[in-house]
N, C-alpha and C positions, 0 to 999 in steps of 0.2 A: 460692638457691632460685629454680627458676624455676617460677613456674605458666602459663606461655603452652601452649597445643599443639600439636602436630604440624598441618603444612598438611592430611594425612590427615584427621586426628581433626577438626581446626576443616572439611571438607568431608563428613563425615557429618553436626556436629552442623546445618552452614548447608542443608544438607540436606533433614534432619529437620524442624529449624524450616518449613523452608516447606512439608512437605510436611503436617504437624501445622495451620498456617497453612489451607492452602488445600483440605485434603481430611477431616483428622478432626473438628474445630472448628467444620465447618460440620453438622453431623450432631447435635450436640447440639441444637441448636434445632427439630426435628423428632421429638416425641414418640413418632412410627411408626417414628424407628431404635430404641427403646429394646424392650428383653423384658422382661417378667413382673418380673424382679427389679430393674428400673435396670439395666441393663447394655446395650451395646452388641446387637442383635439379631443371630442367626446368621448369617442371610443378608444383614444389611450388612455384617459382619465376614470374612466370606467373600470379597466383592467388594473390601473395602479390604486386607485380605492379600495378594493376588493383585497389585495394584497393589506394595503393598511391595515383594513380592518385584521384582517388574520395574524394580523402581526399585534394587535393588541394596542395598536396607536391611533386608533378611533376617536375623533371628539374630545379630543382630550379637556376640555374647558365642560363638559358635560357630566351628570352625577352619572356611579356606576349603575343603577338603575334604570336610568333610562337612555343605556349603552354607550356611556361614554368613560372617560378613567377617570373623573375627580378631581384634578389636580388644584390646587389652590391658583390664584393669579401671579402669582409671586414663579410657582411653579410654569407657567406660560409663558413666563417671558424667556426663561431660560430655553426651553423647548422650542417656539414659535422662532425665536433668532436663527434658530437651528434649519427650520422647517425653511425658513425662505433663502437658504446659500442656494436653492435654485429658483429659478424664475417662476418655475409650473409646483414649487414648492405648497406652499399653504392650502389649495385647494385640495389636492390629491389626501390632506389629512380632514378633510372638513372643518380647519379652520379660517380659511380667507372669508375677505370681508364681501357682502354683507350679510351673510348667512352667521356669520359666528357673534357680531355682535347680535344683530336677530335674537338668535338661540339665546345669551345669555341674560336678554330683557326678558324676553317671551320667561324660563325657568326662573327669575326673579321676582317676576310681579303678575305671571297670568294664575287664572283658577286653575283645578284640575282638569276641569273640562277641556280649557282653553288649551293646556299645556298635551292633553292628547288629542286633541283638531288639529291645533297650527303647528305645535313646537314638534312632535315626537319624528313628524312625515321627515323635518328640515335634518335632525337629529341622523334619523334611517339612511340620511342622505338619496331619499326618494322624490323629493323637491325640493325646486331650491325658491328663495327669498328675497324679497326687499322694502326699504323702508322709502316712502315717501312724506318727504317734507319740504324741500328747495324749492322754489316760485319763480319761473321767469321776474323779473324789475318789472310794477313798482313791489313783490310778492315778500314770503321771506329768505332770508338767507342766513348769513350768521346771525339773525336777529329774526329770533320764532315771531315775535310781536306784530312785525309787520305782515305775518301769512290774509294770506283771498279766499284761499279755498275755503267752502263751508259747507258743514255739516247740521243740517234741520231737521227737529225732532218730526216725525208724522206716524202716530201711532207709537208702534214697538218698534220702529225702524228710524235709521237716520238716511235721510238725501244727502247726497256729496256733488260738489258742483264747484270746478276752477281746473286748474292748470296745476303741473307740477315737471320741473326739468331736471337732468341731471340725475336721474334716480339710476340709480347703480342697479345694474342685474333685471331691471326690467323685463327685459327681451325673452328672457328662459325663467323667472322668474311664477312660482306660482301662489305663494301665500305674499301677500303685504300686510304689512303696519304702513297706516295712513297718518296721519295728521292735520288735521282741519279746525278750523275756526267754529264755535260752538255758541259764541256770545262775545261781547267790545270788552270785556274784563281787562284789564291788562294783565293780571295775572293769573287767573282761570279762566282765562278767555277759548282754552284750545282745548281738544279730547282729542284721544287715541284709539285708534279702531282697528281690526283685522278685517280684510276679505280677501276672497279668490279670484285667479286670474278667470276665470269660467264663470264669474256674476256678470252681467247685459250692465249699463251704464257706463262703463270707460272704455277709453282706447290707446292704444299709444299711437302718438304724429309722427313721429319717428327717431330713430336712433340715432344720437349728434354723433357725428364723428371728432376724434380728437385726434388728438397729436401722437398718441403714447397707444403701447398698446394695454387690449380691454379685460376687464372680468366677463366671465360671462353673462351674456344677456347685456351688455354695452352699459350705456348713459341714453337715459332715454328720455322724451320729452313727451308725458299722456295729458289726455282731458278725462275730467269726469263730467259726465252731463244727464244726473240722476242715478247715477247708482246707489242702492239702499242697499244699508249694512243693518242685521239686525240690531238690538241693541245688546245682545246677551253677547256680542264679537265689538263690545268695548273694552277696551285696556283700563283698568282701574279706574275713577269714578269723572264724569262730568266735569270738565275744566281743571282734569290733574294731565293735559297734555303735554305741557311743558316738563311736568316732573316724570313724568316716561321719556321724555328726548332726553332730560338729564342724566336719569340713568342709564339708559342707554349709552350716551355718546361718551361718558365717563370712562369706563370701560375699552370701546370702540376703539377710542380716541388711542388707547396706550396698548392697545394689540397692534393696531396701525407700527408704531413705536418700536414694536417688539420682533416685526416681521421687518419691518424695512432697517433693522440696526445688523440684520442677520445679509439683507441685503448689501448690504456695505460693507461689511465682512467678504462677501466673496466677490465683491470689485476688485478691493486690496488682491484676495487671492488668484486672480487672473493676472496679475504682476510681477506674483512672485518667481515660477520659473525664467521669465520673461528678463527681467531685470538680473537675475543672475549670471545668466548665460550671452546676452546680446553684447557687445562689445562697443562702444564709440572714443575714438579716441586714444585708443592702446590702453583700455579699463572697459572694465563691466562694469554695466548702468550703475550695479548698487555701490560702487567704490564711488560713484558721482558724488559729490557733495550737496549740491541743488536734488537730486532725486532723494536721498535721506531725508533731505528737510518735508519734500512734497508726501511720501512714504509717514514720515516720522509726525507730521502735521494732524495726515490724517487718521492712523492709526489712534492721536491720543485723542480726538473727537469722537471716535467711533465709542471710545473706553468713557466717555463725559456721558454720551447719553444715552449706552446701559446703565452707567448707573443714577444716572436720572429715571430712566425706567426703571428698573428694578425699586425704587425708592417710591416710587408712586406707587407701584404695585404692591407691595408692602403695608401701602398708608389703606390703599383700598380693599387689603383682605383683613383689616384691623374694622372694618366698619366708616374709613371715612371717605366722603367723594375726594378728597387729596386736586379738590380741583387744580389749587395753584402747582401742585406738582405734576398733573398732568398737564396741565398749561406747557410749564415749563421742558418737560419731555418731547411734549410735541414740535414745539419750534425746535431746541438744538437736532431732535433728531433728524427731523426732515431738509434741515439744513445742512447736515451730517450727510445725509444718503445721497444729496444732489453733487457734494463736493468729493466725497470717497471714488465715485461713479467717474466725477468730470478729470479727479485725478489717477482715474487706472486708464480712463481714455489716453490723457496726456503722453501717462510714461509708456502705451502699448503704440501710439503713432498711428496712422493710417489703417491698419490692419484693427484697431481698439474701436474705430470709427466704423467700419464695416461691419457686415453679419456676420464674420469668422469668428466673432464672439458675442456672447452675451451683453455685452457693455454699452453696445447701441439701444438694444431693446430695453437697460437700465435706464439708461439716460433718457430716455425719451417717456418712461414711466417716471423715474423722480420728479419731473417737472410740476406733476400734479400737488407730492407728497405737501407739500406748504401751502395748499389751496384747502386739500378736503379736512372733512370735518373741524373747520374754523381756519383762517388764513394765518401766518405767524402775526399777522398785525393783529388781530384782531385778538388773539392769546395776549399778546404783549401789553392791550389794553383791561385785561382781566389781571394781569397782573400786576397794573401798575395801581386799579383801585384796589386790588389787598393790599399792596404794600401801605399805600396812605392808608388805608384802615384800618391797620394791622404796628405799623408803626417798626419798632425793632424787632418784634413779636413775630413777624413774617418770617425770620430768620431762625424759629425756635426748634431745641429737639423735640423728637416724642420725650 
């Protein structure tokens, strides 16, 4: 097994690092870049894109045709870890969520047509995206089956009518993938649809507020009530809805992984001068023996699920959905990110707790990591029926 990289791949991610280093990083300490929600402001995000792009670190998850670098998946993990040691990281490269998984369903399963309508605008980084599928209770949730929303044939058109919350990116959002109920199938029950924020029949109720802070365009909670999509802005055929969530979230699920391992990465590294130099006791922190352990803990978790991600990502540039291995990525990491976080807060004190650092605005974003795209319970029960199904087999190499 070799986990070294490609000379390519290791000069994107040497790259990124500096370019994270010396142009994103410096922007958090300047409350006038931040917007209304903690986020990166427009028009600094504007100005640092434009740089990306000229730097040749565009989309990287996009073929060099339709402007982006190619890089395999395996390649994204290493880079995207990189991309998030800042907070305003991933977007300023066009790849935060959920435009990047968006893009990488939309170039896997749309027509041509479709991929220069909806995919190329998201691409240009000239609009941005979201995917609706989450249902206020009784709707669905981790479980497509139970979706409300429906989609009826009439004519060349489909009618959409329900509810849908929590949609990421909403707000600023202008191409969606929908999701909607199409017939009672249990299994092709559901179809995948594109439209524009500028079609008449939806609305959004409004923007939930949460805890943490947002992507842009928030979490949003819309109705549709008549909106018709033609039928030529279907995602692959009549009751394969399910199997576009699955591709998609397959994917999704382990960039999530790959950004937030990068994230916890630079928790750790807001400790390090800090612990060197701080003195308690007639010792610096890192002579402590309790601070090594808390250091040394999280350090080798961070090192578990890279290479849990990287090892899914592997499985899925080979052709497989490696579901169990993204399963499993997703839970240590996101459990990973909440702990690295809670323990750079610890060892920084008061000052770890405040806005003098990043570490609040961490902390208060991990909370979600274990919720989206499937909760770790809910991974834990997809893993526990392969294991019975699977047997010792669960356990096999490639």
């Amino acid at each position: 097994m070799d986990f070294s990289l490609t000379p390519e791949i290791e000069d994107y991610r040497l790259r990124i690092r500096d370019f994270v280093d010396t142009r994103i990083i410096p922007l958090e300490a300047d409350r006038g870049n931040y917007d209304e929600h903690d986020n990166i402001a427009l028009d600094v995000l504007e100005e640092i894109r434009a740089e990306a792009k000229a730097a040749g670190l565009w989309a990287l998850q996009m073929p060099v045709e339709r402007g982006g670098q190619g890089l395999p998946i395996a390649g994204l993990a290493a880079c995207y870890e990189e991309m998030n040691r800042s907070i305003f990281g991933p977007v300023c490269f066009n790849s935060a969520a959920p435009d990047d998984g968006n893009m990488i369903v939309l170039e896997r399963i749309g027509t041509d047509a479709q991929k220069d309508r909806w995919l190329q605008p998201i691409v240009d980084g000239a609009v941005r995206s979201s995917f609706a599928m989450t249902e206020p209770a009784p709707g669905s949730g981790s479980d497509p089956s139970m979706m409300l929303t429906t989609a009826e044939k009439r004519g060349g058109s489909w009618v959409i009518n329900g509810r849908k919350w929590f949609i990421t990116g909403a707000g600023e959002a202008r191409h969606f993938i929908l999701v909607a109920r199409t017939s009672d199938d249990s299994r092709k029950g559901l179809t995948a649809f594109l439209f524009d924020a500028e079609q008449p029949g939806w609305e959004i109720i409004r923007r939930v507020p949460i805890m943490g802070p947002e992507e842009h365009g928030g979490h949003c909670e819309i109705r549709f009530d008549g909106l018709e999509i033609p039928d030529d802005n279907r995602l692959l055929g009549v009751g394969d809805g399910l199997k576009v969530t699955q591709i998609r979230l397959g994917t999704a699920r382990l960039t999530h992984c790959m950004r937030w391992t990068g994230m916890a990465k630079r928790a750790l590294e807001e400790c390090f001068d800090y612990v060197r130099e701080r003195k308690a006791f007639g010792e610096t922190l890192d002579r402590h023996e309790g601070v090594q352990w808390l250091l040394g803990e999280a350090a080798m978790q961070i090192e578990i699920g890279r290479l849990l991600t990287m090892r899914a990502a592997v499985k899925l540039d080979s052709g497989d959905f490696a579901r169990k291995e993204v399963s499993m990525a997703k839970i240590v990491v996101s459990e990973t990110l909440h702990k690295a976080v809670d323990t750079a807060i610890q060892l920084r004190g008061a000052r770890g707790y405040s806005k003098d650092t990043p570490l609040e605005w961490m902390y208060r974003y991990a909370r979600q990591a274990r919720l989206v795209d499937g909760s770790s319970e809910t991974h834990k029960m997809v893993l526990s029926r392969q294991l019975l199904d699977e047997g010792l087999d669960f356990w096999n190499w490639d």
